[in-house]
C-alpha positions, 0 to 999 in steps of 0.5 A: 810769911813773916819771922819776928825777931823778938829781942828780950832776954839774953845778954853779952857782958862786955866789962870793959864798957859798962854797955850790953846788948840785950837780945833774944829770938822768939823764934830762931827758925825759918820754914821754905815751904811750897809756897814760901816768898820770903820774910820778914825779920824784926829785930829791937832790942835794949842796951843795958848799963850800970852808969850813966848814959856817956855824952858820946852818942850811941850806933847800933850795926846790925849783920845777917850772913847766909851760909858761905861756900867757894865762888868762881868768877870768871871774866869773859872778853871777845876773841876771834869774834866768840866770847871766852873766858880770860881770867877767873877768881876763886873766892875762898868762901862768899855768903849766900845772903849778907845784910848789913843795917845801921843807925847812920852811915857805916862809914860813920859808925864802924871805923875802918879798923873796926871793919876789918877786925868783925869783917863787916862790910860787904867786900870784906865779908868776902874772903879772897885768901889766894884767891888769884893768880898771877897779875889779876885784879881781885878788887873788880871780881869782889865788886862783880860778886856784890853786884851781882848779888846786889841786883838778886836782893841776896846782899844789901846795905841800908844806912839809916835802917835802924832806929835808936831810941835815947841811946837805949832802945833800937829796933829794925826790920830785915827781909829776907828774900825767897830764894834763901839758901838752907842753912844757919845765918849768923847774925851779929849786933854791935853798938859802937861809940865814935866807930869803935865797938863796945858791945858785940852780941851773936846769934843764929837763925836757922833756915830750912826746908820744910813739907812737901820741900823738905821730902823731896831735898830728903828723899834726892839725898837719901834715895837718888834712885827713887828719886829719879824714878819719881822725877821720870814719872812726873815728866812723862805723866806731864808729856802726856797730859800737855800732849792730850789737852793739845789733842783736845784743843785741836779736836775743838 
């Protein structure tokens, strides 16, 4: 299944630098259905300006963040010959899915300053406000939640990814993996000059189940008894037939 990210049409004026972003979305919505195995998302778009182009070259920086909710990490470590958790992290709220894609190396493009101010990067997407207690080390949980999301294709960063055309036209393409959660993916643009942002531009893509999928999450929500009902017919129905294809096999 593919989503395409058309961006055409509407505009953040930034004042101060005389350089917009201009996006749109031809379509802002993605479907899980049945059958669904992820998408695919272009993104290109155009820098408007009322000057000159500056001698200075131009980066574009491209973000998705999935919804985020609280994280529990826990550290596990051998005693008495069976392991057991020693020390655990509660993060205040990690993304479900974060990806951040760039004309060059992020370093290169964002400054540290300008990091920490739109919170970019991976680690800094993850907010660990009194996350921990006593003597702790936060920074190796933060990176145990990047790989680990890393390793399910949930987080990425891929330098390089977007092309720019003249210091003008930019283009990208994201996939998004199967196992999205539901919900709104804020999606952040920014152009920066010399690590610094000049223009930022903000969006949503929403994600939701639909079909038979969208039945069922309903139908669990709203009527967990009917549900359930349902859920034990389907398991005994299929008991029986397995049990009964068994029989056959055995009778052959």
């Amino acid at each position: 299944m593919r989503v395409v990210a058309l961006i055409t049409c509407l505009v953040l004026p930034v004042a101060a630098s005389g350089e917009e972003v201009v996006l749109g979305l031809s379509q802002d919505q993605v479907a899980i259905t049945t059958n669904f195995d992820g998408s695919e998302i272009l993104v290109f778009g155009a820098v408007k300006r009322e000057a000159p182009i500056p001698e200075d070259g131009l980066d574009v920086v491209v973000a998705i963040a999935g919804p985020s909710k609280p994280v529990v990490v826990r550290r596990k470590e051998r005693r008495f010959g069976i392991w057991a958790n020693t020390e655990s992290v509660t993060f205040d709220a990690a993304p479900s899915y974060y990806t951040v894609v760039t004309t060059g190396p992020l370093s290169e493009v964002l400054s540290n300053v300008e990091d920490l101010r739109h919170r970019v990067s991976i680690p800094l997407a993850i907010r660990s406000v009194g996350a921990a207690e006593g003597d702790v080390d936060v920074q190796a949980f933060i990176d145990a939640v990047i790989r680990i999301g890393e390793d399910s294709g949930a987080y990425s960063t891929q330098e390089g990814a977007v092309t720019l055309d003249q210091d003008t036209l930019f283009r990208t393409s994201i996939n998004l993996p199967a196992n999205l959660t539901e919900g709104d993916y804020a999606t952040r643009i920014f152009l920066t000059r010399n690590g610094d942002v000049v223009s930022k531009f903000e969006t949503m893509i929403t994600v939701r189940k639909a079909g038979l999928e969208r039945w069922l999450f309903t139908l669990s929500r709203e009527q967990p008894f009917w549900y359930g009902l349902m859920s034990l017919a389907i398991a005994i129905g299929a008991g029986w037939l397995a049990s009964a294809a068994f029989r056959v096999l055995r009778r052959g």
